[in-house]
C-alpha positions in Angstrom: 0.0 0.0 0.0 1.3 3.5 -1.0 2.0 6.4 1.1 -0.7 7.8 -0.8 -3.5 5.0 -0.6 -2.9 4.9 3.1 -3.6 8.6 3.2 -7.3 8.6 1.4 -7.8 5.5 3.5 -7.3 7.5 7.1 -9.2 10.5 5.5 -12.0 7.9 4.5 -11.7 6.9 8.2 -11.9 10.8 9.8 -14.8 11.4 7.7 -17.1 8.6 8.3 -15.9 9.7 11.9 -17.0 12.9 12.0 -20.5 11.8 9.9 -21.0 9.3 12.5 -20.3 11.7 15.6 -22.0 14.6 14.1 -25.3 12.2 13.8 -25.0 11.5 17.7 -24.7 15.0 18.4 -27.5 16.1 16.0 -29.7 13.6 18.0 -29.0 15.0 21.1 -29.9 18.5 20.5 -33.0 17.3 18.5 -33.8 15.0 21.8 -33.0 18.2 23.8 -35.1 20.8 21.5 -38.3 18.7 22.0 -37.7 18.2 25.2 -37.3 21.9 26.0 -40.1 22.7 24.2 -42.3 20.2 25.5 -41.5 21.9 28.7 -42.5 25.1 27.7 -45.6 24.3 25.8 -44.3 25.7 22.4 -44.3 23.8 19.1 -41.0 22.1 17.6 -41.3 23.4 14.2 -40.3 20.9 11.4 -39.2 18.6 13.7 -35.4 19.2 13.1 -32.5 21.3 13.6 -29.7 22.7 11.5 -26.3 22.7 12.0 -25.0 26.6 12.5 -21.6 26.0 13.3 -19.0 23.7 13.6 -15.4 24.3 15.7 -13.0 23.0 17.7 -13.2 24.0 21.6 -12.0 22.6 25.0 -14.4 20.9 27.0 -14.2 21.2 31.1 -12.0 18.8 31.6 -9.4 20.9 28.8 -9.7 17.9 25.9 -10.5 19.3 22.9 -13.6 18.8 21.3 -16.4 20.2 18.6 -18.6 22.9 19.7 -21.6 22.9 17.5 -24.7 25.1 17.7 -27.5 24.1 16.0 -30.5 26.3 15.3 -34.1 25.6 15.4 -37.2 27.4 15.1 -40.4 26.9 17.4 -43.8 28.5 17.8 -45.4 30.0 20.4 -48.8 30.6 18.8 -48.8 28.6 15.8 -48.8 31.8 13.6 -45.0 32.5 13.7 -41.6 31.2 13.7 -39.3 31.8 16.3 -35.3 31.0 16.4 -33.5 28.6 19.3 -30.2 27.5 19.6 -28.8 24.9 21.5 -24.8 24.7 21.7 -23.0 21.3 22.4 -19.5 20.5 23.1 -19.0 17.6 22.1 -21.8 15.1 23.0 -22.9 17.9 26.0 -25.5 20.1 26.0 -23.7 23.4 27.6 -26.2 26.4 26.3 -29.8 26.2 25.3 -31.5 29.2 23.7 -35.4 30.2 22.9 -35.3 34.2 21.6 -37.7 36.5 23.6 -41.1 35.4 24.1 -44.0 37.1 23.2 -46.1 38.7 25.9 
């Protein structure tokens, strides 16, 4: 096997990685969304979130991981469309977000 082979092959491998851990952590925020707005007594809108952003970051314990914040949008009245954000390192929720609520 060439220098080169072995390369795409451990590139093959990082990707399906990150695919495969980005999956998990898309999960958990969508588990966490519903949840949240379960709680709340809003409506999940679409029933999925998007990936804002994806970085490295260091977790509490200083081992670097990927922060990713996913956005979301939810309604309070049924007439509307509001934004959340919920921001994981890693597989941890750290920061959950629903914008200003309508009084």
């Amino acid at each position: 096997m060439t220098a080169l082979e072995l390369f795409g092959l451990l590139l093959l491998a990082a990707l399906f990685w990150l695919w495969m851990d980005s999956l998990k952590a898309r999960e958990a925020c969508l588990r966490e969304s519903r949840a949240a707005c379960a709680a709340e007594g809003l409506l999940l809108l679409d029933d999925t979130v998007a990936v804002d952003s994806i970085r490295p970051a260091r977790d509490d314990e200083g081992r670097l991981r990927l922060k990713r914040v996913y956005k979301f949008e939810y309604s309070d009245t049924g007439n509307n469309r509001r934004t959340g954000a919920v921001t994981l390192v890693g597989d941890r929720v750290v920061t959950f977000y629903l914008g200003p609520q309508a009084v």
